[in-house]
N, C-alpha and C positions, 0 to 999 in steps of 0.2 A: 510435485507439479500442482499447480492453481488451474483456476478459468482467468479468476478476475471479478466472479459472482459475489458478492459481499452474500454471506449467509444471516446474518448478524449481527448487534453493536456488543460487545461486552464493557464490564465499566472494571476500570481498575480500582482491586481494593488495597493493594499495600505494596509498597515499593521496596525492598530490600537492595542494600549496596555489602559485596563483599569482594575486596580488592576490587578488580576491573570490572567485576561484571553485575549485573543487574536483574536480581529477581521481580517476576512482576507476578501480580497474583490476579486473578481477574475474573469476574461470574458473568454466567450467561446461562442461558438456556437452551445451549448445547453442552455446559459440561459433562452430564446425564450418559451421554453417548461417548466424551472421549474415553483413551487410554493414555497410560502414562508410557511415551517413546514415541507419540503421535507426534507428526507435524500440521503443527494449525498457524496460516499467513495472520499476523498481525500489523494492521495498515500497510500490509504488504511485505511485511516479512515473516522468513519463512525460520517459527523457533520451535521447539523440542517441550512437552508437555513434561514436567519432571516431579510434578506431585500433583495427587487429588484429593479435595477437602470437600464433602459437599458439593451446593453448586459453584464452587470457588477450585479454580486448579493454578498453578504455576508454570510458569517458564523462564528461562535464564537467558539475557542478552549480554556476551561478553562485549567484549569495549569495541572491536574492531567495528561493531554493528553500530555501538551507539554512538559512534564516530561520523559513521556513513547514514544514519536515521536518521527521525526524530524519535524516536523511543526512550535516548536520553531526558528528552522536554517533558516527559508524563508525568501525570501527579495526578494522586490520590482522588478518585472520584470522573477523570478523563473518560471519556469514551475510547472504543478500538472498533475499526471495523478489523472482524473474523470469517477467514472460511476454512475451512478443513479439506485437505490434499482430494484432489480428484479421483474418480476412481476410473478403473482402466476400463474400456466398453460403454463410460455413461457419456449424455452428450456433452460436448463443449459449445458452452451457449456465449464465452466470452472469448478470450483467446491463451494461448499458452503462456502461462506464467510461474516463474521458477521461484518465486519469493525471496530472489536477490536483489534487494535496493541498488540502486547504480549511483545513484544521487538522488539528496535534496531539492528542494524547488520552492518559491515563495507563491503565495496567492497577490498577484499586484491588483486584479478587479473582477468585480461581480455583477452582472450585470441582467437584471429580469426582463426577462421577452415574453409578451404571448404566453404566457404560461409555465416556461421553463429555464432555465438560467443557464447562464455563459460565464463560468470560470478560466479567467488565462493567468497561467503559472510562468514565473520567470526561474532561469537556473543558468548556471554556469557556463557556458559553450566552452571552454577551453577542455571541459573533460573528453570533448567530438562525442559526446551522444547527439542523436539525431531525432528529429519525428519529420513525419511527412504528411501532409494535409492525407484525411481517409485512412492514415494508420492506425497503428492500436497503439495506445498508454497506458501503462498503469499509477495511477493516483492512489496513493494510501492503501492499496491493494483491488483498487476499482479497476475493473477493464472498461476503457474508455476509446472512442474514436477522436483524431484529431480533428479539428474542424478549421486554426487557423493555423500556419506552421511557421514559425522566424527560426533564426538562428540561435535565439538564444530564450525563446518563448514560445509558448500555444497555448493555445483555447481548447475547451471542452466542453458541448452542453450538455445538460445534466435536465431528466424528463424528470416527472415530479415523484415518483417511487423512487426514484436512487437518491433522490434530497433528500425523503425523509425516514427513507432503511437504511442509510450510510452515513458517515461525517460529514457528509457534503451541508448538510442542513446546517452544523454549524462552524461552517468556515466563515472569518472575516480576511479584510485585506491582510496583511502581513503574518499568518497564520503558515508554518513550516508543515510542508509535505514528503511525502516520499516516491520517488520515481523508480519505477525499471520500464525499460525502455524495450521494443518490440525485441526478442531474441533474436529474430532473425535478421535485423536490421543492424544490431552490432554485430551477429558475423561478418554482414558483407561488407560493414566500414572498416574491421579489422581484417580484413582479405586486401581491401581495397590499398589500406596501408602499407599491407606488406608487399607492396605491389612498388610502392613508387621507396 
């Protein structure tokens, strides 16, 4: 389990393909502290630390992941936003987040206000994920609140620490994200479901 808190950026150093699945190698300034069997969210998913090299360690995404990411899209020199699983008894400053992507999303506009920016993400509606104005989202492993809510889009503003500690800083329009949507919010549309 996540917050949502980006700890982080790591930059990927080397991409490895062996049949389906996808080694990624990645430094940061918390490798220091991992271990190897750790789970550390990468833009919000959640993978398995499986070697450490210095400050540079790995992890493996088989395909079914990078079917449902973007983690597929990376390449050599890409940033990551990284946090490492929560711990039990500390606080949660963001909301409950399991580091399973639900879906993709695209960035359609960006937009500077006053001081902070307003990203709204478009994605599929036909999978029935939901957000609801004042909810929680998670973007690339960000815990976010909603601010506008459609059916098949939302907005998110973004104060000027999380632009420039997270990817957020460099997203452009058509730029591929990853969503998980409030946990609690897909149980009750698949209650709901099972209802009618």
């Amino acid at each position: 389990m996540f917050t949502g808190i980006i700890e982080t950026l790591g930059n990927v150093q080397l991409l490895e393909k062996e049949g389906g699945n996808l080694h990624i190698t990645v430094s940061s300034d918390i490798t220091h502290e991992l271990k190897i069997d750790q789970s550390v969210s990468h833009n919000g998913v959640c993978l398995t630390v499986v070697s450490i090299n210095g400050n540079q360690y790995t992890v493996t995404a088989i395909e079914e992941t990078l079917n449902k990411t973007n983690l597929g899209d990376l390449a050599v020199g890409d940033t990551v936003n990284l946090e490492r699983a929560m711990k039990l008894g500390a606080r949660l400053d963001g909301h409950i987040v399991q580091g399973h992507v639900d879906q993709i999303a695209t960035c359609t506009q960006i937009e500077q206000k006053d001081g902070s920016w307003f990203f709204t993400f478009s994605y599929d509606s036909s999978l029935n994920n939901v957000t609801i104005e004042k909810g929680s989202i998670t973007v690339d492993g960000v815990s976010l609140t909603v601010v506008d809510s459609k059916k098949d889009r939302f907005s998110v503003a973004i104060i000027p620490y999380t632009y420039e500690h997270t990817r957020f800083g460099s997203y452009r329009k058509g730029v591929t994200v990853n969503l998980e949507f409030d946990v609690i919010g897909k149980y009750v549309t698949r209650l709901m479901e099972l209802r009618n």
